[in-house]
C-alpha positions as CSV (number, residue, x, y, z in Angstrom):
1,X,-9.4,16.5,4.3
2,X,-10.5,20.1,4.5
3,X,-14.4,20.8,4.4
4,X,-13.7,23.9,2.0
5,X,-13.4,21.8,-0.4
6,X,-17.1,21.3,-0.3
7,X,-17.8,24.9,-1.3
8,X,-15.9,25.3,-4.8
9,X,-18.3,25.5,-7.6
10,X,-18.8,21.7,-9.1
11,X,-18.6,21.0,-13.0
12,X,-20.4,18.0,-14.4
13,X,-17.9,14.8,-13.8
14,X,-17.9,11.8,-15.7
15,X,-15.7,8.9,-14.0
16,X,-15.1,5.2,-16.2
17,X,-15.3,2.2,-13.3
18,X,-13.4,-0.9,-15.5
19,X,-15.0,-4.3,-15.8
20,X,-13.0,-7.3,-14.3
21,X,-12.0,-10.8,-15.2
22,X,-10.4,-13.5,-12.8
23,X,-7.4,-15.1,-14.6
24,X,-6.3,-17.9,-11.9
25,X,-7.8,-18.5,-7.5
26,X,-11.5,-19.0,-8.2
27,X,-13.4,-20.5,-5.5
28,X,-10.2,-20.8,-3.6
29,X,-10.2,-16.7,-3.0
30,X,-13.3,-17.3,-1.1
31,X,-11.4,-19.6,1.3
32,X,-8.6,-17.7,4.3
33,X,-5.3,-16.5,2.8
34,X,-6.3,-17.7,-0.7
35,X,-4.9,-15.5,-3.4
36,X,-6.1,-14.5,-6.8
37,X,-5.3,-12.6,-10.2
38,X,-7.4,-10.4,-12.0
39,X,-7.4,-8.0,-14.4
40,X,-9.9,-4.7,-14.9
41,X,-10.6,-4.5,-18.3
42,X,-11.7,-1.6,-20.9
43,X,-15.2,-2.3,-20.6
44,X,-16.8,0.6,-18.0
45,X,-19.6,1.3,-16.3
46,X,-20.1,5.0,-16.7
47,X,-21.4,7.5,-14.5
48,X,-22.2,10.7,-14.8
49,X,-22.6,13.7,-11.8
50,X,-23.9,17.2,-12.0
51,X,-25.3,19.6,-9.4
52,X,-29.2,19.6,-8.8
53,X,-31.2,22.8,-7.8
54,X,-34.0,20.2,-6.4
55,X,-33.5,18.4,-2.8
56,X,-31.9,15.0,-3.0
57,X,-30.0,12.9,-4.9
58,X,-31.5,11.1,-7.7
59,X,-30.0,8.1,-9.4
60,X,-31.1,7.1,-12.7
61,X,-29.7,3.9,-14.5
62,X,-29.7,4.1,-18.3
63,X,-29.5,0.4,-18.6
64,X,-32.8,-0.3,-18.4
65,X,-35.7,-1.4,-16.3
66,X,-34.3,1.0,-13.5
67,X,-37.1,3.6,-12.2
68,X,-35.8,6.1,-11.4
69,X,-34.3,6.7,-7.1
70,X,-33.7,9.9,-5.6
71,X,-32.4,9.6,-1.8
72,X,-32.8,12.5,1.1
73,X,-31.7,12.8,4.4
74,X,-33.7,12.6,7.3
75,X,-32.4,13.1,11.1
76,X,-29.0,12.8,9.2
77,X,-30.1,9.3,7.7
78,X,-30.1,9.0,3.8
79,X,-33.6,7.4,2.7
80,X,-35.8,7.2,-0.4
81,X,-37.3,10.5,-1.2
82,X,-41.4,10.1,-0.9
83,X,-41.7,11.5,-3.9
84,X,-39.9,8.7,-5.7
85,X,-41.3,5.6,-3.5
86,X,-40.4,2.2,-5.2
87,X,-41.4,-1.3,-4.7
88,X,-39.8,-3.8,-3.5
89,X,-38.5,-5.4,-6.6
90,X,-37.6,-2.0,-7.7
91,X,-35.5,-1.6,-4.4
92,X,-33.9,-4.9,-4.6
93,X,-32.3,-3.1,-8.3
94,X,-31.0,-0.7,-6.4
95,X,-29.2,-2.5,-3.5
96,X,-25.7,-1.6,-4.4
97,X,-26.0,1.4,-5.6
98,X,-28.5,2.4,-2.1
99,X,-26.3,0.9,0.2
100,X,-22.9,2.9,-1.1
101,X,-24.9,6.0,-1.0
102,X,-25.3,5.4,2.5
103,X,-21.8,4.7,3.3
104,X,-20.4,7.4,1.6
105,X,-23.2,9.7,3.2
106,X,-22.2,8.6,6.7
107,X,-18.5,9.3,5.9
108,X,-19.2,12.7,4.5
109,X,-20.1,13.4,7.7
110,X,-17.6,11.8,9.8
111,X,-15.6,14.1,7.6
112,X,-17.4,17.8,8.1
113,X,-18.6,17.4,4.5
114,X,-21.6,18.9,4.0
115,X,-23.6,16.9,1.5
116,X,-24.5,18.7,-1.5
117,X,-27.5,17.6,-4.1
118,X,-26.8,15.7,-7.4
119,X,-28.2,14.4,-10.2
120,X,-26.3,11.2,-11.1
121,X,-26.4,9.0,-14.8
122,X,-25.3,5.5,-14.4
123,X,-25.0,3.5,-17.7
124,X,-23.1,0.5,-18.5
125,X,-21.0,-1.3,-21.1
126,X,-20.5,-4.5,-19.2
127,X,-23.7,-5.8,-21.2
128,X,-24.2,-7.0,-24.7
129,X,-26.5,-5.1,-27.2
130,X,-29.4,-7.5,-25.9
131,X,-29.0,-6.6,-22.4
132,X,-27.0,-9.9,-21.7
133,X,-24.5,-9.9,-19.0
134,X,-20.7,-10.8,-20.2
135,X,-19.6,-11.5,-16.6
136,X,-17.0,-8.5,-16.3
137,X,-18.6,-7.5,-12.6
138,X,-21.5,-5.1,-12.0
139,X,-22.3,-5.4,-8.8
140,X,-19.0,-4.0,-7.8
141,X,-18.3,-1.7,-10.3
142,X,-21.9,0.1,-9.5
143,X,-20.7,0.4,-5.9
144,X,-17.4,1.4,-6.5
145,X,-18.3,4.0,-9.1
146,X,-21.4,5.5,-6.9
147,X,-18.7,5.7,-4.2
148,X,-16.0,7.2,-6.1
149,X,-18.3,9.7,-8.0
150,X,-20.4,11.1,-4.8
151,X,-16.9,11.6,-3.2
152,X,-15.2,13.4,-6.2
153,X,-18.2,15.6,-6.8
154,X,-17.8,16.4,-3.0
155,X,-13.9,17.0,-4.1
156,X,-12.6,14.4,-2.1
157,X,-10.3,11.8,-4.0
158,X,-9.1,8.8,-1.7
159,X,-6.7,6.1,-2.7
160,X,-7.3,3.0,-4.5
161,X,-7.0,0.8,-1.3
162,X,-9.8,3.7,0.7
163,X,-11.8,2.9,-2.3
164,X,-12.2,-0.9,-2.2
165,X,-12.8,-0.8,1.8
166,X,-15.3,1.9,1.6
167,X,-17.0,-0.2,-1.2
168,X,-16.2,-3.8,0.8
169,X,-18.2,-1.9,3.7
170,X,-21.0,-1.3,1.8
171,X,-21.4,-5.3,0.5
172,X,-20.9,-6.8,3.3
173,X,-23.6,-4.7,5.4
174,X,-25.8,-6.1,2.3
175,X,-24.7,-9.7,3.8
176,X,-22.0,-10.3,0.6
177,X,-20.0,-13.7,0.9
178,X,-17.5,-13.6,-1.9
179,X,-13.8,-12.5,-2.3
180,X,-14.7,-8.7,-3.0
181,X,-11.3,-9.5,-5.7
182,X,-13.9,-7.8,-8.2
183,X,-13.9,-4.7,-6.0
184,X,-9.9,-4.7,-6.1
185,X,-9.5,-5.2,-9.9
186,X,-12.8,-2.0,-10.5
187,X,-10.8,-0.1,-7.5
188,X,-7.5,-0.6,-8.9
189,X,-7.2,-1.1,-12.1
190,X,-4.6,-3.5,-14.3
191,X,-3.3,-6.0,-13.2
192,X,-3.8,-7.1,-9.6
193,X,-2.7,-9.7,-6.9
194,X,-5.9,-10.1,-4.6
195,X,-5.9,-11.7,-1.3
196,X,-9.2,-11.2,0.6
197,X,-9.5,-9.7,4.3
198,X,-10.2,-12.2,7.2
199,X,-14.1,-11.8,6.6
200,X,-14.5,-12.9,10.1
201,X,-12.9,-10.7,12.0
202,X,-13.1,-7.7,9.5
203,X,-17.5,-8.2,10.5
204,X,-16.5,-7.7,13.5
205,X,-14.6,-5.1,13.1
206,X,-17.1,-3.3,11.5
207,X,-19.8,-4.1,14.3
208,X,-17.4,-2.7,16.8
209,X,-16.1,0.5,15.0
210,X,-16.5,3.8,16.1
211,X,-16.9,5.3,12.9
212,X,-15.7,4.6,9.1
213,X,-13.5,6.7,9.0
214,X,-11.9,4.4,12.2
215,X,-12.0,1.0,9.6
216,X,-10.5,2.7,6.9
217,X,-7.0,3.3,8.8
218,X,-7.2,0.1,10.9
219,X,-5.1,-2.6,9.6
220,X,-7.6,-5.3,7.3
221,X,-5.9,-8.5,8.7
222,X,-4.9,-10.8,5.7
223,X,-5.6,-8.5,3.5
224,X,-3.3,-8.1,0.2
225,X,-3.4,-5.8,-2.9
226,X,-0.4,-5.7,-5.4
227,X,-0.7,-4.2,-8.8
228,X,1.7,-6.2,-11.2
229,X,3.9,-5.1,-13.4
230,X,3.1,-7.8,-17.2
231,X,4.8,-7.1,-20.3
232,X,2.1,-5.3,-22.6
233,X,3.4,-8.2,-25.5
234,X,1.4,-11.3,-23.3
235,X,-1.8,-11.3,-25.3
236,X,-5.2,-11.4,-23.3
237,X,-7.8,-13.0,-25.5
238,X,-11.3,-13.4,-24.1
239,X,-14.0,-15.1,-25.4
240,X,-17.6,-14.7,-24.3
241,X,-20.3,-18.3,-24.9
242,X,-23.5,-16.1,-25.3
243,X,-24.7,-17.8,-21.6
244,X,-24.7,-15.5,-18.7
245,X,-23.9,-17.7,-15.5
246,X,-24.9,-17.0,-11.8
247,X,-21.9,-16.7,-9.1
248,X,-24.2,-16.3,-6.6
249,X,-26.1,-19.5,-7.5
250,X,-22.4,-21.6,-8.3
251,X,-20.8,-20.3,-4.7
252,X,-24.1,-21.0,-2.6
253,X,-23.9,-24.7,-4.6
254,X,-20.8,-25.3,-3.5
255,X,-20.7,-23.6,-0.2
256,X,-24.0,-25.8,0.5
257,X,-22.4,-29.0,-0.5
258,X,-19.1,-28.3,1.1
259,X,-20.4,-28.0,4.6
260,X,-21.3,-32.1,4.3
261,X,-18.3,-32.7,2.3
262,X,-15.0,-30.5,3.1
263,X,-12.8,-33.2,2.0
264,X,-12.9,-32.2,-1.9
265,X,-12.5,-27.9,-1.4
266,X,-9.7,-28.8,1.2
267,X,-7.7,-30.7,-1.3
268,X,-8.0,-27.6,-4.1
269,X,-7.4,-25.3,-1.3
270,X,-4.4,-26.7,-0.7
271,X,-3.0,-27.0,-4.0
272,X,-3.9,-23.5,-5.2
273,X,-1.8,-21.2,-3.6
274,X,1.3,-22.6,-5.4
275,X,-0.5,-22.7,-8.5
276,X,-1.6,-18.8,-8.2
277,X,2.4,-18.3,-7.2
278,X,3.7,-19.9,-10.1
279,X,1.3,-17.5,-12.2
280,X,2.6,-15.0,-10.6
281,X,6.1,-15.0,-11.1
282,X,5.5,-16.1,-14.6
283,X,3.7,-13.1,-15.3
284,X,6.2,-10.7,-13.9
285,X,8.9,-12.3,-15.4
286,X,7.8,-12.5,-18.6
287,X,8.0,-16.3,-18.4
288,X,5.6,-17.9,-21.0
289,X,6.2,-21.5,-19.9
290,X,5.8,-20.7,-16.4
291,X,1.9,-18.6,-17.5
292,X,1.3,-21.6,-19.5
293,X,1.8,-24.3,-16.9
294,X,-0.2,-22.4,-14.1
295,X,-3.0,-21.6,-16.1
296,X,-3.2,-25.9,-17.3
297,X,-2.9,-26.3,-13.9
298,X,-5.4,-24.2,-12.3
299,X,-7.9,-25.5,-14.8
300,X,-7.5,-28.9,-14.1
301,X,-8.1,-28.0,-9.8
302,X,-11.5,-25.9,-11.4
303,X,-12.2,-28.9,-13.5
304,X,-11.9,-31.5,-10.4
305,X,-13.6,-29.3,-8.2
306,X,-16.6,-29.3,-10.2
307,X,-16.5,-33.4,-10.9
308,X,-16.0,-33.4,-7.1
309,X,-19.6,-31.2,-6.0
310,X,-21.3,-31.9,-9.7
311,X,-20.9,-28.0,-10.1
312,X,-21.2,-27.5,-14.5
313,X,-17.8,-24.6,-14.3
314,X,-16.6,-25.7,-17.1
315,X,-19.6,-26.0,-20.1
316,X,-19.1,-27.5,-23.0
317,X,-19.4,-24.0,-24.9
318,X,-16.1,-23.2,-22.4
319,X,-14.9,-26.4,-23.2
320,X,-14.5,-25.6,-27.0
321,X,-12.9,-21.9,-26.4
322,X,-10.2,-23.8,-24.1
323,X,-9.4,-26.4,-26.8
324,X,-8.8,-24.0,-29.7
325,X,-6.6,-21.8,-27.7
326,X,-4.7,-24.6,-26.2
327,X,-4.1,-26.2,-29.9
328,X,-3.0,-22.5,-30.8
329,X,-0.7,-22.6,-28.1
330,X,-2.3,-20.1,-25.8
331,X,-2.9,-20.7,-21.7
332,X,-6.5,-20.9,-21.6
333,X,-9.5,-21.8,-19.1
334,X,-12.8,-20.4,-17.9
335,X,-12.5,-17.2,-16.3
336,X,-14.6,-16.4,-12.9
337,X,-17.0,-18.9,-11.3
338,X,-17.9,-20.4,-14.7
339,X,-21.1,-22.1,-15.7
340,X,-20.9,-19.6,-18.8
341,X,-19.6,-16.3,-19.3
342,X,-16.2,-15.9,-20.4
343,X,-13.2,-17.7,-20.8
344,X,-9.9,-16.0,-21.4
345,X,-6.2,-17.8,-24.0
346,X,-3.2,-16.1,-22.7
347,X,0.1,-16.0,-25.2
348,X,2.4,-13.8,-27.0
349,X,2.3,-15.0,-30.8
350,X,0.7,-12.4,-32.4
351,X,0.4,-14.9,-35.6
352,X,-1.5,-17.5,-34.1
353,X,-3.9,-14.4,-32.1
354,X,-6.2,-14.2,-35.5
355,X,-6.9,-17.7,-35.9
356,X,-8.3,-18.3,-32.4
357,X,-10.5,-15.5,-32.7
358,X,-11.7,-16.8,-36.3
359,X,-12.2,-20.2,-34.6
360,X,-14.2,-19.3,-31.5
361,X,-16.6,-17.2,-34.1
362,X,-17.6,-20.7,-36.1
363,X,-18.2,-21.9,-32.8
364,X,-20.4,-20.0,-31.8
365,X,-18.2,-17.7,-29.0
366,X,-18.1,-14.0,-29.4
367,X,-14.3,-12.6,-29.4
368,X,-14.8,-9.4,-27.3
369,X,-12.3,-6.9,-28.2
370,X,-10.9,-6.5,-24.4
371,X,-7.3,-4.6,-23.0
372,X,-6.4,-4.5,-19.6
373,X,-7.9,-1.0,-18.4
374,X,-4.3,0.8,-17.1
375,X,-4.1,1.0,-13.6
376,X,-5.8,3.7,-11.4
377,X,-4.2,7.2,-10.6
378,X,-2.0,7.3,-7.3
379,X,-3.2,11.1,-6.9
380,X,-5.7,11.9,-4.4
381,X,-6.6,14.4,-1.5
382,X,-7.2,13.2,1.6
């Protein structure tokens, strides 16, 4: 990277950070060399950067609720300006979006950057008109975008891959336990294969790095991220119950329950990796019978893991978008940790498409009018 890049004259830069939806290894991706596929969707979270006379950077979210935060540095640390002191609640909002800051901060300098002040706008489409999450991702797309945007307004693109780990730094020094797949799918864009780093030894990795700039060339051991090639005729219909769920709250459930009894998760663990596989090739081949026999499958491990730990993944709202795709013909189950949310009817008859939709509306599920978002741009200066 070359620090003169710091000094060209900055426009105002809007970047689009896609929403994400897990179509097959819930739960299991949280587990060692468990894979998953996801897809980022046309829903964004904007943001927004432009060059600020005053000292700092100030943050406002548009979404609501948000005061306003506006970060300085001090001794080369980034901390809340005085000026703009919160309280605690109101710094708890800000977590992810503090936290990036700092990392990308720290490798701005690692990188003879110097920092520059900004004004940045965050506002979101990954929430219905009454504020109501769908469950396309937030929490990673906010750190991702804050990421990405600080580093392009510093003219510094990085690759997809750089991306996700600078982001994956920056929720696991906030104590983050899941997968990070969301990260992958906001960092990549598509259609993606996800198989999560050894969380283990990438902490201590992390604890025993040099610098950032040192983790983001060290190999990630388990790590895998493959965009996939699918035929733009498979349809991707996704349904949203009106009832926002808590991953957090599902994964501690389980995680909680499966410390006394590993018996159950070892059993799905072991039967999802050739489930995700057969998904897999099924979607790169253009294999319908293959898509539709992975997803049944994959929703009948979700649906005995929850019987197995009493975990509600699959509500009866869900229940009812499942059944009307399946009788349409389309692979369908609940997408993400369930509990509400979304669920998602894969297929490729454009006739039958319209009726589902119509169906899910007199039951009280909301079609959202989703595409996969197109995969991110390879070009980037490093």
């Amino acid at each position: 990277m070359n620090p003169k890049h710091c000094l060209q004259s900055s426009q105002t830069q809007t970047i689009k950070i896609p929403g994400k939806l897990y179509i097959a290894g819930e739960y299991a991706v949280l587990a060692p060399k468990q894979a998953a596929i996801l897809i980022a969707v046309d829903q964004y979270l904007e943001l927004t950067i432009r060059q600020r006379t005053k000292k700092g950077w100030l943050i406002e979210n548009h979404q609501g609720g948000y005061a306003p935060l506006c970060l300085e540095t001090d001794d080369s640390h980034l901390r809340v300006a005085e000026d703009y002191s919160l309280e605690e609640d109101q710094l708890d909002q800000w977590r992810y979006v503090i936290e990036a800051a700092k990392v990308t901060h720290t490798f701005l300098q690692e990188s003879n950057f110097n920092s520059r002040n900004f004004h940045l706008h965050i506002r979101s489409q990954l929430l219905s008109d009454s504020g109501k999450k769908y469950g396309l991702g937030s929490s990673g797309a906010v750190t991702v975008g804050t990421i990405q945007a600080i580093l392009n307004f510093h003219k510094i693109k990085l690759s997809a891959e750089r991306l996700y780990r600078l982001a994956v730094i920056s929720q696991l020094r906030l104590g983050a336990s899941g997968s990070f797949g969301d990260i992958a799918a906001n960092a990549f864009g598509g259609w993606t294969y996800y198989m999560a780093p050894d969380r283990k030894l990438l902490k201590e990795m992390i604890a025993n790095a040099p610098s950032i700039t040192a983790l983001l060339k060290q190999e990630w051991p388990d790590l895998i991220i493959e965009n996939l090639a699918v035929s733009k005729d498979l349809q991707v219909l996704v349904g949203w119950t009106q009832h926002t769920a808590s991953t957090d709250n599902l994964v501690k459930q389980l995680k909680d329950q499966i410390s006394a009894q590993p018996q159950a998760f070892q059993a799905f663990i072991d039967q999802a990796p050739a489930v995700v596989r057969q998904l897999k090739d099924g979607l790169i081949n253009n294999q319908a019978d293959l898509i539709q026999q992975a997803i049944s499958n994959y929703r009948n491990l979700l649906l005995g893991l929850g019987k197995a730990y009493n975990l509600s993944i699959e509500t009866a709202a869900l229940n009812q978008l499942i059944e009307i795709g399946n009788q349409h013909g389309y692979a369908s189950k609940s997408s993400g940790a369930g509990g509400g949310d979304c669920g998602i009817a894969l297929g490729y008859d454009i006739n039958t498409k319209e009726s589902i939709l119509k169906q899910w509306k007199v039951q009280g599920i909301v079609p959202l009018n989703l595409q996969v978002a197109p995969q991110s741009s390879s070009e980037r200066i490093e």
